[in-house]
C-alpha positions as CSV (number, residue, x, y, z in Angstrom):
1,X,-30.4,-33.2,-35.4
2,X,-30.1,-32.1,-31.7
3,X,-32.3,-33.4,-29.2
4,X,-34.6,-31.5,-27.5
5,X,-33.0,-31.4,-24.3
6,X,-29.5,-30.4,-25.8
7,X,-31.6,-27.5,-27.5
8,X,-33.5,-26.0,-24.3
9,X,-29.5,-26.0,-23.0
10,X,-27.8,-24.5,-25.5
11,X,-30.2,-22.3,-25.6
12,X,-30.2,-21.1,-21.9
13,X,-26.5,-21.1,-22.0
14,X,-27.1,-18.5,-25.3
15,X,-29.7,-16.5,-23.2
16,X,-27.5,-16.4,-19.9
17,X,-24.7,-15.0,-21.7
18,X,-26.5,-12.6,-23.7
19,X,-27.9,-11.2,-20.0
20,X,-24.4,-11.0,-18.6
21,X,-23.2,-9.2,-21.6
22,X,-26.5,-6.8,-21.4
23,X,-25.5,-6.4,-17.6
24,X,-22.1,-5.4,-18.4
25,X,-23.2,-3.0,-20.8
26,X,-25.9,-0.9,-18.8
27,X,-22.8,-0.6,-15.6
28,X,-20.6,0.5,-18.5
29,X,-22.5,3.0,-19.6
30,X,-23.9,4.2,-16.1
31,X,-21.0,4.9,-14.3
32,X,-18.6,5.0,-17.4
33,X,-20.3,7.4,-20.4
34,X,-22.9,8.8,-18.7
35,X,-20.2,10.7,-15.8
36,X,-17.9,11.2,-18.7
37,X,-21.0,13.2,-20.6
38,X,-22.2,15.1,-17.6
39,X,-18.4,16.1,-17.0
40,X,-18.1,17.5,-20.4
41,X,-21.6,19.0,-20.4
42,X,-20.5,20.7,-16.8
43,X,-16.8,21.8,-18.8
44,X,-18.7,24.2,-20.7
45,X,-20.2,25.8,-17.3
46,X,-19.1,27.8,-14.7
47,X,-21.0,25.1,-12.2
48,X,-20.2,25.8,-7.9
49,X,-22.0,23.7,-5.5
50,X,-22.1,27.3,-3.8
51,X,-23.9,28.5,-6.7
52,X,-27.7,27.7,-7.3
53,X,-27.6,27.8,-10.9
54,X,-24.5,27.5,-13.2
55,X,-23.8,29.8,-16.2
56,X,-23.1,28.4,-19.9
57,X,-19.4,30.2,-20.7
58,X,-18.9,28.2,-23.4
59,X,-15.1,27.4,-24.1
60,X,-14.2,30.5,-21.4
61,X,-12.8,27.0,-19.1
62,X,-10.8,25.6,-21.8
63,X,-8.9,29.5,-22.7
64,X,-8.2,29.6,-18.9
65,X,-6.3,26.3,-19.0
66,X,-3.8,27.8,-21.6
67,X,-2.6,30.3,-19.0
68,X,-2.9,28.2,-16.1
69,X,0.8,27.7,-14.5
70,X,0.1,24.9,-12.2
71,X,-1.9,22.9,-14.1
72,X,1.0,23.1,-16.9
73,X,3.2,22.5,-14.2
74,X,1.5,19.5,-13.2
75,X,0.9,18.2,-16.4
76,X,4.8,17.9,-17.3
77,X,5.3,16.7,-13.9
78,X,2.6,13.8,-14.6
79,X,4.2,13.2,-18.5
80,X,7.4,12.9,-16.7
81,X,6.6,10.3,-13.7
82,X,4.5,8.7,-16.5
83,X,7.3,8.0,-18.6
84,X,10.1,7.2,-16.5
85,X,8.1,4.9,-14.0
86,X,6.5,3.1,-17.3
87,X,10.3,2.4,-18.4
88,X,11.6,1.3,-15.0
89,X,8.6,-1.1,-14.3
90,X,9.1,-2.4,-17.5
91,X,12.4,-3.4,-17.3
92,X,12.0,-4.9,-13.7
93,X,9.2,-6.8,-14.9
94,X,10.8,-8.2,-17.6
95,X,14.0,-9.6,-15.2
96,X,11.4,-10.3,-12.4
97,X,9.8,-12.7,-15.3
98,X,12.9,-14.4,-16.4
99,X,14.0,-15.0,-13.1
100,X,10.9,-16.6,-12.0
101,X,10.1,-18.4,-15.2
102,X,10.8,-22.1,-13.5
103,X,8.0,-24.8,-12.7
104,X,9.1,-25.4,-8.6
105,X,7.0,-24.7,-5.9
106,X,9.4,-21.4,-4.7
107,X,9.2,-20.1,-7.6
108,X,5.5,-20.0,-7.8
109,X,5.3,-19.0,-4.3
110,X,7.7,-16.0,-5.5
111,X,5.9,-14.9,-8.3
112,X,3.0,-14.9,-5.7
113,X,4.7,-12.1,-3.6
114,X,6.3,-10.1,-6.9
115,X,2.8,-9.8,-7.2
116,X,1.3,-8.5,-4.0
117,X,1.8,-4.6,-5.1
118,X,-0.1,-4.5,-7.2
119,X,-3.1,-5.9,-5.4
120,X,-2.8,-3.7,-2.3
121,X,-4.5,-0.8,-1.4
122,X,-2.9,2.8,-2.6
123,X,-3.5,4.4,0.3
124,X,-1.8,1.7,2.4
125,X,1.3,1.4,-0.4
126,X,1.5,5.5,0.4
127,X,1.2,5.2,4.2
128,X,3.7,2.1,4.5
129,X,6.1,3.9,1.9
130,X,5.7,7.0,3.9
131,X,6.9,5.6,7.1
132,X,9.7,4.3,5.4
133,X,11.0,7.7,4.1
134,X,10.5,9.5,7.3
135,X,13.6,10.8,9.0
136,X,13.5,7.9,11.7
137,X,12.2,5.7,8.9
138,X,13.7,2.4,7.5
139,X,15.5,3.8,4.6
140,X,17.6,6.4,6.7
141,X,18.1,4.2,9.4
142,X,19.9,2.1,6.9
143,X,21.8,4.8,5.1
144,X,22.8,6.3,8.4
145,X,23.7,2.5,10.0
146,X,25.7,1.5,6.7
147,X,27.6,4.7,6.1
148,X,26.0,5.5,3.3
149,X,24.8,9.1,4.6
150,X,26.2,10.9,7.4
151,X,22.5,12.2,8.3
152,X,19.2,11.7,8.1
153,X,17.8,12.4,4.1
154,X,14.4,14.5,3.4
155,X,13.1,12.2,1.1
156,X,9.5,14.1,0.9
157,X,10.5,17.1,2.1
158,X,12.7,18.3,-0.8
159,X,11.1,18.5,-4.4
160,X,14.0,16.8,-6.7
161,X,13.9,14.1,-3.6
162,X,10.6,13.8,-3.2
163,X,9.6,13.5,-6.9
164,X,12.8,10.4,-7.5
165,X,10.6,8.9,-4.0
166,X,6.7,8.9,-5.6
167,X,8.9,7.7,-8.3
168,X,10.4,4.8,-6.8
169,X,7.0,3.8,-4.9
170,X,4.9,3.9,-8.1
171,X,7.2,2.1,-10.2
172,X,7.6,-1.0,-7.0
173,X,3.4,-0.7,-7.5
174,X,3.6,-1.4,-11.2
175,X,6.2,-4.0,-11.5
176,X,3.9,-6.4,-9.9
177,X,1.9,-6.2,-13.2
178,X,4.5,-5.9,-15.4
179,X,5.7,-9.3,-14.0
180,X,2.8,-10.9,-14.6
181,X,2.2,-9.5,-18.1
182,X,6.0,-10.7,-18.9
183,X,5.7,-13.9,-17.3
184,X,2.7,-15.2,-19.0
185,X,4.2,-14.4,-22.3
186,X,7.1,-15.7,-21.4
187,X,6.1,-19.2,-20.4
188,X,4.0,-19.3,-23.9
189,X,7.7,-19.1,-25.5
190,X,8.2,-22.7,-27.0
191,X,11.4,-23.8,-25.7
192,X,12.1,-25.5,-29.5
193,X,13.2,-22.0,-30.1
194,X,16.1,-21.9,-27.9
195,X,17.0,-24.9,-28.6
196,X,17.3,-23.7,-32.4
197,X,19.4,-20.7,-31.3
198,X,21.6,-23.0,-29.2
199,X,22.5,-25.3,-31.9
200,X,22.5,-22.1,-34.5
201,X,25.3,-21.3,-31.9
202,X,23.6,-18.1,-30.3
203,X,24.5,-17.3,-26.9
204,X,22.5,-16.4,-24.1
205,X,22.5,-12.6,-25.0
206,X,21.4,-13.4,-28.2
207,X,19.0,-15.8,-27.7
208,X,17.4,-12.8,-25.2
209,X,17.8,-10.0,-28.7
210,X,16.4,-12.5,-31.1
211,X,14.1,-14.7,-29.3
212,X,12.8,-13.5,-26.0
213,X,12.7,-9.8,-26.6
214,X,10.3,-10.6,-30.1
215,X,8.5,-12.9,-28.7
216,X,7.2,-10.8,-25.8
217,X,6.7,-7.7,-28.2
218,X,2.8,-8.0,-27.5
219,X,2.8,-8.4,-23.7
220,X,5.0,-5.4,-24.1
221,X,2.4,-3.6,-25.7
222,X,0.3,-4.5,-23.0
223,X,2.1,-3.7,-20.1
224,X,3.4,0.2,-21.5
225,X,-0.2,1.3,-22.6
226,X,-1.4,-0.2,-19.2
227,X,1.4,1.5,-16.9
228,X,1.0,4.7,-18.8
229,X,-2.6,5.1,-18.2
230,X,-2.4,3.8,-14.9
231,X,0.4,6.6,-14.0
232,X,-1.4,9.0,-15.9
233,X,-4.7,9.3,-13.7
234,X,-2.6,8.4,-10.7
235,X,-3.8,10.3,-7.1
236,X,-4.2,8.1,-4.3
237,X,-0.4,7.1,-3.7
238,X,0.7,10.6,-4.5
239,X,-2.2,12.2,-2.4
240,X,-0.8,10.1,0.9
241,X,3.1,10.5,0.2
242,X,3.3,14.2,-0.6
243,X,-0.3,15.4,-0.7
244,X,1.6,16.8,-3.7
245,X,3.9,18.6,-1.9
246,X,6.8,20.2,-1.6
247,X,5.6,23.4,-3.5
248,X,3.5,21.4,-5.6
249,X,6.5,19.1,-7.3
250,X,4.8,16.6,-7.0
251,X,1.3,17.6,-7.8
252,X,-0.3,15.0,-10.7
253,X,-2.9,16.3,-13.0
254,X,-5.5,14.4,-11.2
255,X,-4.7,15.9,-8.1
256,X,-5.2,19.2,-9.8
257,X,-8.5,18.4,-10.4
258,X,-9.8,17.3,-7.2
259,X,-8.1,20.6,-5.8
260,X,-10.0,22.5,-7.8
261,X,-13.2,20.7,-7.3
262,X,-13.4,20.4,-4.0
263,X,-11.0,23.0,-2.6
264,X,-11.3,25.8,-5.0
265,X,-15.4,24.7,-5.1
266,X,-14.6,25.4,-9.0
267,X,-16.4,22.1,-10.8
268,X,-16.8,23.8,-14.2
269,X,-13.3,24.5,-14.6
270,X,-12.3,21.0,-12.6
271,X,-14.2,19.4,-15.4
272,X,-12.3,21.0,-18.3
273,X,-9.0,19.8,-16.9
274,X,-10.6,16.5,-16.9
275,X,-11.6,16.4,-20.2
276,X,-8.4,17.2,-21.3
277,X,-7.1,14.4,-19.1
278,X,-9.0,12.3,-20.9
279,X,-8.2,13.1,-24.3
280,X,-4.2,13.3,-23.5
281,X,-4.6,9.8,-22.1
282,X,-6.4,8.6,-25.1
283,X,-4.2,9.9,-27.6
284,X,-0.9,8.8,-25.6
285,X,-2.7,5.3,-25.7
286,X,-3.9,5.3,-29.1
287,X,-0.4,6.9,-30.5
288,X,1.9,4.5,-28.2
289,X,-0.1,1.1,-29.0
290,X,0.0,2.1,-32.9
291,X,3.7,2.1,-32.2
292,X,4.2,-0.7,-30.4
293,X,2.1,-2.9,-33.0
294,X,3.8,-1.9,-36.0
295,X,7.1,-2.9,-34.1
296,X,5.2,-6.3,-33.2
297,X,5.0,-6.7,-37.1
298,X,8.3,-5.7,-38.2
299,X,9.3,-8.1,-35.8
């Protein structure tokens, strides 16, 4: 039987927990459902902070999206950098991890600074990057200095260009996470394994096929559902680089919406777009972890 004391502690520790969890909760649903039902309540409106009232047009918002050029234009864009960035970051993070996978003090130090990107701001990423890519920037300077281009290159002011540049800036963001993600799971590899494979007589290529590659099959899980979602809603980065610009190549979904909102003063439609945001980022989730699970099992 527990004393007394031990009791009133276990107890508190029960209660304490129970009011963390409760506190959790209530900002969960506060700033998480509650926004999300007032947006879908306002999709179904013709709401305009010029307006007094709004009008209930029922699914009038959701018809206009099927004819709506730019936002079909910016959701392929958004598929796109989605995709591509979520398969470069990946693979980065994954060499980043294997490189740093070592116990000394550089190392850790290292994996330290591979993960700085993803920690800073994505306004400052886009202002830094942008100075970079400007025709006096970094980049140029060393293209022109190294002979690598005669002149100067448009990086943000040319769509093709400026798309492969929000690229290359979002997937540097994300492989700071994806090195993590990779890392962790790598270190929980038990080196018995390789050993195994070594004496099986598996070289170094297999060993990566057979041991490492399986092994990190959840963290990989993981790190593709995260980087999708993440690139998915993305604004901020692409708002300072391009301000989704040149002739709206650049232009994410997200972006869309804010544009409409608070340029076009169109909320009821702005909230539409959102909605379906929302549901093609829930199904790409749901559909791509499914996926990735099964292949942790057949594995």
């Amino acid at each position: 039987m527990k004393p007394v004391s031990q009791w009133f502690r276990d107890t508190s520790q029960d209660l304490g927990l129970r009011l963390i969890a409760a506190l959790g909760l209530l900002l969960y649903v506060v700033f998480i459902v509650v926004p999300v039902f007032m947006s879908l309540r306002s999709s179904f409106t013709d709401e305009n902070p010029l307006k007094s009232g709004s009008d209930w047009v029922g699914f009038a918002n959701y018809s206009e999206m099927l004819h709506d050029s730019q936002l079909r234009d910016s959701v392929v864009y958004t598929l796109a950098l989605a995709i591509g960035v979520t398969v470069v970051a990946n693979i980065i993070g994954l060499a980043f991890a294997m490189l740093l996978d070592r116990t000394q003090l550089t190392y850790r130090v290292l994996r330290t600074i591979a993960f700085l990107p993803q920690v800073i701001s994505g306004v400052i990423v886009g202002f830094v990057w942008k100075t970079i890519f400007t025709e006096n920037g970094l980049l140029n300077n060393l293209l022109t200095k190294t002979h690598l281009a005669g002149q100067p290159v448009d990086w943000l002011g040319k769509p093709h260009l400026a798309q492969l540049s929000v690229g290359i800036v979002v997937a540097w963001v994300l492989s700071g996470f994806t090195t993590v993600v990779y890392l962790a799971a790598l270190q929980n590899i038990p080196r018995e394994l390789y050993d195994a494979g070594s004496i099986d007589g598996a070289n170094s290529r297999q060993q990566f096929r057979m041991i490492t590659l399986r092994m990190v099959a959840p963290a990989t899980t993981i790190s593709v559902t995260i980087s999708l979602i993440t690139v998915l809603k993305l604004y901020d980065i692409i708002t300072v680089l391009t301000s989704g610009g040149p002739a709206n190549a650049t232009q994410s979904t997200a972006q869309y919406i804010v544009k409409m909102a608070f340029t076009n003063d169109r909320f009821g439609y702005a909230s539409s777009v959102a909605m379906f945001l929302l549901a093609l980022s829930a199904v790409i989730a749901l559909s791509v972890t499914s996926i990735l699970r099964r292949r942790e099992v057949d594995l």
